[in-house]
N, C-alpha and C positions, 0 to 999 in steps of 0.2 A: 481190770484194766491197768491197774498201779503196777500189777506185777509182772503182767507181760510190756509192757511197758519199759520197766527199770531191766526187762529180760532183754531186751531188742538193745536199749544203750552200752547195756554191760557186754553183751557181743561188740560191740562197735569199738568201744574206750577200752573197754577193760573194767578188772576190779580193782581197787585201791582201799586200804584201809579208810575211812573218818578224816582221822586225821592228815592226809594226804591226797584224797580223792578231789576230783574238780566238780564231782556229782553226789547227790546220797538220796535216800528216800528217807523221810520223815513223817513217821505214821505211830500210832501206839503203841507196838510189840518192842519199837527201837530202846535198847535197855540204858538202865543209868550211868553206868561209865562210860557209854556212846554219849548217850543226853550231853555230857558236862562238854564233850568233845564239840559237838554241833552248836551248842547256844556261843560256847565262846568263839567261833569263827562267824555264827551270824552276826556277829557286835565288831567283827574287826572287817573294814573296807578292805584291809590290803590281802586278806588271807579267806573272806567269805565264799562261799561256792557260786559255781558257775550256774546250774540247774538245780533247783531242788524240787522234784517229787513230793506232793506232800498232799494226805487225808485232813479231814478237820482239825486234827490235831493242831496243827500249825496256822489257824485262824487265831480266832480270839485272844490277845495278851501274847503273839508269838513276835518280837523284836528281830528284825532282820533288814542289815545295813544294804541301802544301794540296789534295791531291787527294781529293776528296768520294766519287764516283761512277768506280768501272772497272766497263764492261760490255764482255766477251769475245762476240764476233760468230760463228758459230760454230768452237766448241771444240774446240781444239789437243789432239794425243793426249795430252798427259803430265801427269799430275798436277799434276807441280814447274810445268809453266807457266802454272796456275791457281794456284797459289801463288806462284808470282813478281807474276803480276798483282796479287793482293791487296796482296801487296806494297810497290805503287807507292803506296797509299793512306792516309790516317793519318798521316803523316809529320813534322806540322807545318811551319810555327809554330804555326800556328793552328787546323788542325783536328787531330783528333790521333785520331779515327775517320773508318772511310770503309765504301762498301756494294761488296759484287762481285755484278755481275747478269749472268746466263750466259742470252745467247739462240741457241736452237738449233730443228733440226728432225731428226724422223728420217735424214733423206739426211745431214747432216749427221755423224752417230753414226755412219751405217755406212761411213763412210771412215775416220776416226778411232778404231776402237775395233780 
């Protein structure tokens, strides 16, 4: 789903490097001279991404400034990773609420549950 997904935006926007892009996907494979590119635009308000795309990676200990909107694509077994998500949101500086939107379908439930 991540990849057809980041496929459908990338038609739409375009592609732009990391360091320029207003979008990026954040999952495991993303290497370390990207890494250093992404954590330091998630710590700056004026320069953080617009959407970010992201697998579990980007729960647990993942810092990311001014996040409005997490919506989980479908939903991960665990609780706690619906609360990690929520998580990522609110954080400030600037916003200091955010909304969690869960889209799902049955098929989706009966793998996960």
């Amino acid at each position: 789903h991540l990849g057809n997904t980041a496929d459908i935006i990338g038609q739409k926007l375009g592609y732009q490097s990391p360091e320029k892009a207003s979008w990026i996907q954040f999952h495991s494979l993303v290497d370390p001279l990207t890494l250093q590119e992404i954590y330091k635009r998630f710590n700056n308000p004026t320069s953080c991404y617009r959407l970010i795309l992201m697998t579990t990676k980007g729960l647990c200990g993942t810092h990311i400034v001014d996040v409005e909107r997490c919506i989980m694509i479908r939903p991960m077994s665990s609780p706690h990773d619906l609360m990690q998500l929520m998580g990522r949101g609110g954080r400030g500086p600037n916003l200091h609420e955010s909304a969690l939107e869960v889209i799902w379908n049955n098929s989706d439930l009966s793998t996960n549950v």
